[in-house]
C-alpha positions, 0 to 999 in steps of 0.5 A: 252435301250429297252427290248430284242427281243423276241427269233424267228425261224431262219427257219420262218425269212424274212426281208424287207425294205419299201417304207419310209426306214424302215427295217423289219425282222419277224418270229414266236417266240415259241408260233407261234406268227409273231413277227416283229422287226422294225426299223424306220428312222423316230424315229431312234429306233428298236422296236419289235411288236408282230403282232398275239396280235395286228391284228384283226381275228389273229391266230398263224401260223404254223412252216414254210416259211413266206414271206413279201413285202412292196408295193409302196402304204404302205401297207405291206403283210405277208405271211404263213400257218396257223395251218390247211394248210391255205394260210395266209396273215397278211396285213398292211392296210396304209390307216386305219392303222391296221394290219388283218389277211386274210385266202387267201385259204377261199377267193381266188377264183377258176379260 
């Protein structure tokens, strides 16, 4: 038996399956910390990570709607604001299999 799931906002909670059946459900615990709890079928096991402690350039999100998606290529895609307002992404990079954190506000370009 592993540890507990660390307590997440329901109003933050969004969940989706990928490409190789793995199941997701993420959201932010109190500290504003994304906190994915994952199953794998491959390991057939429910496993919680703290994605804010484990993505390069992190930083906590703000209370709010998150979004995330699953791509055909493996890579996964979170949505949120940070605690200024920003557009942000935590991004699942299959092929260098790490975790970043993108300020799509700060990147995106004006058309």
């Amino acid at each position: 038996r592993g540890a507990e799931a660390p307590a997440l906002i329901g109003a933050t909670l969004t969940a989706f399956t990928t490409p190789w059946a793995g199941q997701n459900i993420v959201g932010l615990d109190g500290a504003g910390d994304l906190v994915t709890v994952w199953w794998s079928p491959e390991a057939n096991i429910w496993t919680t990570t703290n994605l804010t402690e484990i993505t390069a350039n992190s930083a906590p999100l703000a209370i709010g709607p998150i979004t995330g998606q699953a791509s055909l290529d493996s890579s996964i895609y979170i949505f949120g604001t940070t605690l200024t307002g920003d557009l942000a992404s935590f991004t699942f990079d299959a092929g260098a299999g790490a975790w970043n954190l993108l300020n799509l506000s700060e990147t995106a370009v004006s058309r």
